[in-house]
C-alpha positions in Angstrom: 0.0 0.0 0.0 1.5 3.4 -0.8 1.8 6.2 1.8 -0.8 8.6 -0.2 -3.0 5.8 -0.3 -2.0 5.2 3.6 -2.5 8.9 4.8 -6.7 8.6 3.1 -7.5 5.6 4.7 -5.9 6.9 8.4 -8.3 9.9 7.6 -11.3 8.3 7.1 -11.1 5.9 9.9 -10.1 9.0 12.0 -12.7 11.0 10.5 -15.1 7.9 11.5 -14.1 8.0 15.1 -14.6 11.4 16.0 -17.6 11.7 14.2 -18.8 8.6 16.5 -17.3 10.5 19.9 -18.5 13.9 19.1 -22.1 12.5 18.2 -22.5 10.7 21.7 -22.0 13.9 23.2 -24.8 15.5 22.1 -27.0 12.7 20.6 -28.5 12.0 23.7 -29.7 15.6 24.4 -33.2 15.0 22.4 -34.0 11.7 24.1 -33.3 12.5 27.7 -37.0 13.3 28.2 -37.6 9.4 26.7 -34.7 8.1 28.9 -35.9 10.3 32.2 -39.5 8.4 31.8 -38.2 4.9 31.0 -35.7 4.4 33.6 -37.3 6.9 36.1 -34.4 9.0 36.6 -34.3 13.0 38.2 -33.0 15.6 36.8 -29.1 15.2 38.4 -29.2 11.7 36.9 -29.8 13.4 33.4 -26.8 15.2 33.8 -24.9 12.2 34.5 -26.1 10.7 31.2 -23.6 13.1 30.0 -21.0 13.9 32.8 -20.3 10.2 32.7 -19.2 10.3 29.5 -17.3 13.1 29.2 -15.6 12.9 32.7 -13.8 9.5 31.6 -13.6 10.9 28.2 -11.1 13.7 29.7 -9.7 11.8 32.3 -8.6 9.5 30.2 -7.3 11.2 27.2 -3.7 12.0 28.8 -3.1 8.5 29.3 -4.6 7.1 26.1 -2.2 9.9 24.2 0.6 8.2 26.2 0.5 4.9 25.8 -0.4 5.5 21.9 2.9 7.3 22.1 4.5 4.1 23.4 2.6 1.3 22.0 1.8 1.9 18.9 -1.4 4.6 17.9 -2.7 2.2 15.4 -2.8 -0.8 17.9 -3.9 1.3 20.9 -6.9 2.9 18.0 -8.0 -0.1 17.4 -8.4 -0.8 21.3 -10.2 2.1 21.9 -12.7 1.8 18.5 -13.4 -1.8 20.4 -13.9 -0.3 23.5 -16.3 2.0 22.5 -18.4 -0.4 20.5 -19.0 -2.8 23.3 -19.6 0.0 25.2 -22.2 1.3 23.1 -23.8 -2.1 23.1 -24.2 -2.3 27.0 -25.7 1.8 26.9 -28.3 0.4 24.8 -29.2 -2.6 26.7 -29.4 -0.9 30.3 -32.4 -1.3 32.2 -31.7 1.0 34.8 -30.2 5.0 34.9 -27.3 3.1 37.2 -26.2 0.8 34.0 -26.4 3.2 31.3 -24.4 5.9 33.2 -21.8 3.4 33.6 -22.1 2.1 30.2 -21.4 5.8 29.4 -18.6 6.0 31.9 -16.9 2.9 29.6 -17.5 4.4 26.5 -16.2 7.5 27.5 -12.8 5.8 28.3 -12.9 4.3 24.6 -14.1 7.9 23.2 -10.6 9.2 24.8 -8.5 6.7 22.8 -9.8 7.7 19.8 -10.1 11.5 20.2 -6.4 11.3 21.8 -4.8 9.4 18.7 -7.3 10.8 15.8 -5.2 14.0 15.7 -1.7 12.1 16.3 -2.9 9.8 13.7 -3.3 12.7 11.1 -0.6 14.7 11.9 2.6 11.6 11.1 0.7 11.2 7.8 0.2 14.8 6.8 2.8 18.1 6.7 2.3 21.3 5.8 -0.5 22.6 3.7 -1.9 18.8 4.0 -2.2 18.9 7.1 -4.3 22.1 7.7 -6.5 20.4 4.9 -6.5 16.7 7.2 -7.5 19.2 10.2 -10.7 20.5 8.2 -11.9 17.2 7.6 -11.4 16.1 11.0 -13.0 19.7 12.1 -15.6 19.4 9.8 -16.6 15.5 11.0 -16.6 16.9 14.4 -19.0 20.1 13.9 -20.8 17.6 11.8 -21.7 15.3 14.6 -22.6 17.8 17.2 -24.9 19.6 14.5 -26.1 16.3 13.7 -26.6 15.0 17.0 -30.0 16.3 17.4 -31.2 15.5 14.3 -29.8 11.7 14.3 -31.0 11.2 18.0 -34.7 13.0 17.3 -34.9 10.6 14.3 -34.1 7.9 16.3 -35.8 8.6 19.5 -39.5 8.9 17.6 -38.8 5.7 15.7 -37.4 3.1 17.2 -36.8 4.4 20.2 -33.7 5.8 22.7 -31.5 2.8 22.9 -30.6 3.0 19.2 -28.9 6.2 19.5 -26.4 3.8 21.2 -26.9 0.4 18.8 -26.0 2.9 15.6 -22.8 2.8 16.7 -22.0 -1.0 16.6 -21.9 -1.5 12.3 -20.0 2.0 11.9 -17.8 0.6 15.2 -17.0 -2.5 13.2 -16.2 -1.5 9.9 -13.9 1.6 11.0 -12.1 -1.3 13.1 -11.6 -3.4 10.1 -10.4 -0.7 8.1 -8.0 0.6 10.9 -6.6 -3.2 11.1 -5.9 -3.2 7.5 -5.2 -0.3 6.1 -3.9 2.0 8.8 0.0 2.6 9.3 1.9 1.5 12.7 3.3 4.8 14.5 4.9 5.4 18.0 7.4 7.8 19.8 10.7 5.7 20.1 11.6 7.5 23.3 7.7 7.5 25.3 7.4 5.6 28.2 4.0 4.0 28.8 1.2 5.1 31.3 1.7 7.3 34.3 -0.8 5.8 36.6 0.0 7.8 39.8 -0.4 10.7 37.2 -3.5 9.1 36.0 -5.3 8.1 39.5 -5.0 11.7 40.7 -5.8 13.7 38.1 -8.9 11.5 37.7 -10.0 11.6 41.0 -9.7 15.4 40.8 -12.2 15.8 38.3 -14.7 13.2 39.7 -14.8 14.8 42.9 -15.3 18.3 41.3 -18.0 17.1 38.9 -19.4 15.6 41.4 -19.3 18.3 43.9 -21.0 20.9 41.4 -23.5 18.4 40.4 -24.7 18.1 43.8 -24.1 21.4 45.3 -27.6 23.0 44.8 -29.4 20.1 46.2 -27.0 19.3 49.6 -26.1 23.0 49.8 -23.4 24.9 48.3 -21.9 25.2 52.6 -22.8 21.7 53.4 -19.8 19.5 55.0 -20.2 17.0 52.0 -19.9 19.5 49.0 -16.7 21.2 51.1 -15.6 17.9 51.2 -16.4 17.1 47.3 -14.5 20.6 46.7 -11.8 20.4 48.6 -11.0 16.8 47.8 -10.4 18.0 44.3 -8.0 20.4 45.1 -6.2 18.6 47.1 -6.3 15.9 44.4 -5.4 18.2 41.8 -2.2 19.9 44.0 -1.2 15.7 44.4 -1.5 15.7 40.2 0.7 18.3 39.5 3.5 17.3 42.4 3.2 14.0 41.2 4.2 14.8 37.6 6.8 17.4 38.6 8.8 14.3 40.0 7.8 11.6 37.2 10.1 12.9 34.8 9.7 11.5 31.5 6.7 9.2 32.5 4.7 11.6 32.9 2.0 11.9 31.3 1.4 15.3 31.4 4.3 16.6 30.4 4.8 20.5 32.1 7.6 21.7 29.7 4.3 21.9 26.8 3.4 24.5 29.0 6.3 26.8 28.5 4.7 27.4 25.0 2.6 30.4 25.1 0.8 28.8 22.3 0.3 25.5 23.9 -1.0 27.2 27.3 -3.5 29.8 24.8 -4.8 27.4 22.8 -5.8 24.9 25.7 -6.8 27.2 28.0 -9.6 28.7 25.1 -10.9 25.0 24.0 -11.7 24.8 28.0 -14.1 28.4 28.1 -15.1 27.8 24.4 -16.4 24.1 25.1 -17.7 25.1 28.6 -19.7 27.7 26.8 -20.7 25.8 23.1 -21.7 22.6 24.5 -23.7 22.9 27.3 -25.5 25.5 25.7 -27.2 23.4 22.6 -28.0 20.9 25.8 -29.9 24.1 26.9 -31.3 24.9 23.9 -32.4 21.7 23.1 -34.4 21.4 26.5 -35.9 24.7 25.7 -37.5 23.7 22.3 -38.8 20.8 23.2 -40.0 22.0 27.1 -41.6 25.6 26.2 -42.4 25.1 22.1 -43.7 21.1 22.9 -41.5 19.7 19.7 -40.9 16.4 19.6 -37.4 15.4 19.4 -37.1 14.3 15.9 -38.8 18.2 15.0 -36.3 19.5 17.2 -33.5 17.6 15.8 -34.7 18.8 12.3 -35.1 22.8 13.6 -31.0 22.5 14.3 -30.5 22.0 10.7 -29.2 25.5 10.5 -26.5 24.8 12.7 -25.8 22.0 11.1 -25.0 23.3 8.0 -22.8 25.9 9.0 -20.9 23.6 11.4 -20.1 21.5 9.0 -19.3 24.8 6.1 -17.4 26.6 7.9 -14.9 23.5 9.7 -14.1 23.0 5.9 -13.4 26.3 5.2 -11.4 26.3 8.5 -8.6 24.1 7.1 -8.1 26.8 3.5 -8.2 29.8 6.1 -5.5 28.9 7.6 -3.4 29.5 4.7 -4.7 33.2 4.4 -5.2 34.9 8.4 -3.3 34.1 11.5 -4.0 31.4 13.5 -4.5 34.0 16.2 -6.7 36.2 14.5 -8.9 32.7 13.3 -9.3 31.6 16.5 -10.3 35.0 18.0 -13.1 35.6 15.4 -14.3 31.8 15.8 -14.6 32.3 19.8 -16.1 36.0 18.9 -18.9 34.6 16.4 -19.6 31.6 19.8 -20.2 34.1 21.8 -22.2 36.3 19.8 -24.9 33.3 18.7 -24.9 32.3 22.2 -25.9 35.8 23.3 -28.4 36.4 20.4 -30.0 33.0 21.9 -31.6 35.6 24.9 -33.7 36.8 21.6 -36.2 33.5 22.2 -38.5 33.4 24.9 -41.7 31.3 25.8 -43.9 33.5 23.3 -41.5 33.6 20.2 -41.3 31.1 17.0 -38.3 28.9 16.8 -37.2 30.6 14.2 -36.0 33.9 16.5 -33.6 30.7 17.0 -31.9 31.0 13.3 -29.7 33.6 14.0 -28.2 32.3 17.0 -27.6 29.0 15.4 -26.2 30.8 12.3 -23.8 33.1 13.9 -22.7 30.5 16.7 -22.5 27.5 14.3 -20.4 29.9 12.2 -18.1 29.8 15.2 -17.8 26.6 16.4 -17.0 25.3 13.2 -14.0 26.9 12.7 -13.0 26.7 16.4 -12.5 23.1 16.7 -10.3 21.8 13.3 -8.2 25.4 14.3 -7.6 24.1 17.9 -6.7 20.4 16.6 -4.1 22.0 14.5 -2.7 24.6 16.7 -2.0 21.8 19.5 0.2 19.7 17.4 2.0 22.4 15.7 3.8 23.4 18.6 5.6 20.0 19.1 7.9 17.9 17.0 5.5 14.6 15.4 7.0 12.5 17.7 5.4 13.7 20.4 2.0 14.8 18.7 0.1 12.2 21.1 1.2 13.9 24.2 0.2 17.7 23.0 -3.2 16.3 21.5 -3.9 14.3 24.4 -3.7 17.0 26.8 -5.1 19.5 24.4 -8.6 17.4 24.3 -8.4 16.6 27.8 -8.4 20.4 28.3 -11.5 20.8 25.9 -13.5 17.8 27.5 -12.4 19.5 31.1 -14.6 22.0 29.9 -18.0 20.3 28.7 -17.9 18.3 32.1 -17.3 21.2 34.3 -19.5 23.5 31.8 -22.5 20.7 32.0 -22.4 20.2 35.9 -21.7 24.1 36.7 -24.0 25.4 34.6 -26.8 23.4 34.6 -26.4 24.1 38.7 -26.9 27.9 37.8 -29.7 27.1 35.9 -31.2 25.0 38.4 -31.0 27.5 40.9 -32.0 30.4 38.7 -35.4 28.4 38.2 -36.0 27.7 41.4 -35.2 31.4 42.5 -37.3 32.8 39.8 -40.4 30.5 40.4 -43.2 31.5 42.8 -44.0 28.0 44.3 -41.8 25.8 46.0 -38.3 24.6 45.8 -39.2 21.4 44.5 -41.3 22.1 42.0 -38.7 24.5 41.0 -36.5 21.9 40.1 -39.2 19.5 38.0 -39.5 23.1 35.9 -35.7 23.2 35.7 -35.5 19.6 34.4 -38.3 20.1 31.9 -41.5 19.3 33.6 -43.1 22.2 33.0 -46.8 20.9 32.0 -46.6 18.9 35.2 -46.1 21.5 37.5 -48.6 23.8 35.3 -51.2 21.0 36.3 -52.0 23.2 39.0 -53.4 26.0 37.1 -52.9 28.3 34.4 -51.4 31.0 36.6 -48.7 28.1 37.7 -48.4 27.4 34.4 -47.5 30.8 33.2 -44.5 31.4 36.3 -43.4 27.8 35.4 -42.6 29.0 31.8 -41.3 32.4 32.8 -39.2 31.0 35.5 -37.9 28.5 32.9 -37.4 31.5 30.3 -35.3 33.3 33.3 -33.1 30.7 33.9 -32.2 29.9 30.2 -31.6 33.5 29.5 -29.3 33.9 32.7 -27.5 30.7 32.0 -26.9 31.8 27.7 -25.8 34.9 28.8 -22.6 33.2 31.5 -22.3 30.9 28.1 -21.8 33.7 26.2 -19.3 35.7 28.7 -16.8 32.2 28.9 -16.8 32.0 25.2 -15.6 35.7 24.9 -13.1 34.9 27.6 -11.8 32.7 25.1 -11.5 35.2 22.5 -9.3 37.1 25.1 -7.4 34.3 26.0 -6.7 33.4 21.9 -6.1 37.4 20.9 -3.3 37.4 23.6 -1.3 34.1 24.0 -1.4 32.3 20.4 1.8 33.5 18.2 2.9 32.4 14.7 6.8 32.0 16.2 5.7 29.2 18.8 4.8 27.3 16.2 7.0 23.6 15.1 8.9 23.8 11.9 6.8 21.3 10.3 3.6 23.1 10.6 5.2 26.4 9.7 4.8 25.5 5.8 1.3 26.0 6.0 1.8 29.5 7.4 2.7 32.3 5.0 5.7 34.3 6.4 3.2 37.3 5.7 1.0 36.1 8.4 3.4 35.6 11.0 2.8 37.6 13.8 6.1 37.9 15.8 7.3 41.1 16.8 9.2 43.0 14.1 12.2 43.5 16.3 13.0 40.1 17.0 13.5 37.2 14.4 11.9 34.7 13.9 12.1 31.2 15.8 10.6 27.7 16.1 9.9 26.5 19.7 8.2 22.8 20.0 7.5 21.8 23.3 10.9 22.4 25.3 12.7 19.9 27.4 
């Protein structure tokens, strides 16, 4: 098999991958009503569905970038595509909330293997202009799927039901394993050394206890002895992480001399506020248009469509950009365009079409579709190939950081802003803040009315934080991402017209320093 035809086949079973780890992020949105009513599940078990996903999914991408690193990323790809197919299998046969969010917990494991290796993967095969081209496809699969998302899981949540938002997976699962068997290249990092699983253990255990903690801290109380203890755990845990990898050496797996890139810190530090803005709002959204406008989830899956063509647009034209404007000025404008849909979202209220949604979805889809093939990119350009496992690992770990903090914190704000905005009591506050709102409103049309507007309050509080993180992002992209930082073979895909180092001082190449 040639290398040309070697790079296209590594692409399309990457492209496969993320597109099935990106969709089960927001596939389930549209059938957590279904799922809440079949297993019997409150609304903090909802959240789960998705926090136990996406808390292994980042716990585990630091390690899984690692021992890709040291193993072999097509061997330790193919583990993680099995992984995630059994995985999916067990989601869709739970018959309890207990066994699906554990189900989810597993396939979040196998989502990190592939969304840690996917961009190592692509970025042995391809250099230079190829490779910003490689990023748009694999940008472009990923807006895809969380455009898509709604629409798929609506589709399948009004037909055959919830489970086979899980079941889909198992054919795609088992022909992108075959392909990855056959047709995909053997890489690995001569001098990596395996799994750091002090590293692993602790930095795990950090993010557990804070999910957890936030998750819980409107219903035990933000003072309580347990949520101190939830809190405190994790910074304690996380202090442990960070001394623990200080004295690992070259075993760790979260190696801290990435983090004397300015780039590498600008670029990480902006997927965390732009996915714990983007994500968790089209959860929000999507509990909106089908709790105050009564859509069912395949016509709410279908009144995304706008976003889900200019996801998927714009992450293709994300990949030709790159040739034309700075990386920094890209990723500015894609966090600016976030935050601006998100805050045209406060537009909609319990009176206005779906269509006041349009714009929003336009604007912010716009956006994220550039954002995330832009932030793939930037994170491996920094570092020799060699080590391209290690910088996208921790890269993703720090984007999926940010949907499970983003979920649990802000669907905690929203909870409470609910509650604090509805007239009646406490607890019916919280069946209106997890979508009950007819339920509640069975007490009378003037309880009906406050349930909605309550609801309405706490969605427009909640888009409006959403919008505020993503332009912290902007911020964050505007000030710390630099052409100069950038490895020399990414630089080819940069014009030396668009680098942006200061005139007085010349130009240099700084990968991740030892």
């Amino acid at each position: 098999m040639t290398s040309g035809a070697a790079r296209w086949w590594t692409l399309a079973a990457v492209s496969a991958a993320v597109f099935m780890v990106m969709l089960d992020l927001t596939v389930v949105n549209v059938a957590l009503p279904q799922i809440r009513n079949s297993l019997g599940a409150d609304f903090s078990a909802m959240q789960w569905v998705i926090d136990a996903y996406t808390l292994t999914l980042a716990a585990f991408l630091l390690t899984a970038g690692s021992l890709a690193d040291a193993w072999g990323r097509k061997r330790v790809f193919a583990v993680g595509f099995g992984l995630f197919t059994v995985a999916s299998w067990a989601c869709g046969m739970a018959d309890d909330v207990l066994a699906l969010n554990l189900a989810r917990a597993a396939q979040g494991v196998g989502a990190a293997v592939l969304y840690a290796v996917g961009p190592a993967l692509i970025g042995h095969e391809f250099r230079g202009k190829a490779r910003g081209l490689a990023f748009g496809m694999f940008g472009g699969m990923s807006g895809l799927a969380i455009a898509l998302g709604p629409v798929i899981g609506g589709a399948l949540t009004s037909g055959p039901g919830w489970r086979w938002i899980f079941l889909i997976n198992i054919p795609v699962g088992l022909v992108a394993i075959l392909i990855t068997v056959l047709r995909v290249r053997e890489s690995r990092n001569p001098k990596a050394h395996g799994a750091d699983w002090p590293g692993l253990l602790t930095f795990s255990g950090a993010l557990a206890l804070l999910v957890f903690g936030l998750l819980r801290g409107n219903e035990e109380g933000w003072t309580s002895p347990l949520i101190l203890a939830l809190l405190g755990g994790a910074v304690v845990l996380l202090g442990a992480f960070v001394r623990v990898e200080r004295t690992r050496g070259p075993r760790a797996m979260f190696d801290l001399s990435l983090f004397r890139n300015r780039t590498f810190v600008g670029i990480a530090l902006a997927a965390l506020f732009a996915n714990a803005a983007a994500i968790p709002a089209v959860f929000f959204e999507i509990s909106a248009v089908q709790n105050l406008l009564h859509f069912s989830p395949w016509d709410t899956g279908v009144r995304f469509l706008p976003l889900t063509l200019t996801l998927f647009v714009f992450s293709a034209l994300a990949g030709a950009l790159t040739g034309r404007m700075s990386m920094r000025v890209l990723v500015f404008l894609a966090s600016m365009f976030i935050a601006g849909g998100l805050a045209l979202v406060v537009l909609a209220d319990e009176h206005t079409a779906w269509t006041v949604l349009i714009p929003s979805m336009i604007v912010g889809g716009v956006g994220l579709g550039m954002f995330q093939p832009l932030r793939a990119a930037i994170s491996i350009g920094v570092v020799e190939p060699e080590r391209s496992g290690m910088a996208s690992g921790i890269n993703e770990t720090f984007q999926q950081v940010g949907v499970a903090i983003g979920i649990a914190a802000l669907g905690a704000l929203f909870e409470s802003r609910v509650v604090s905005a509805f007239a009646g009591s406490a607890a019916d506050g919280q069946l209106v803040a997890a979508g009950q709102i007819d339920a509640v409103g069975q007490a009378g049309p003037e309880v009906l009315g406050a349930a909605r507007q309550a609801f309405v309050s706490g969605f427009h509080q909640t888009m409006l934080v959403c919008a505020a993180l993503a332009a912290v992002a902007a911020v964050i992209a505007l000030v710390m991402i630099r052409t100069r930082d950038f490895h020399a073979s990414a630089l080819s895909a940069i014009p030396p017209e668009l680098d942006d180092a200061e005139p007085s001082r010349p130009r240099e190449v700084q990968g991740a320093h030892r």
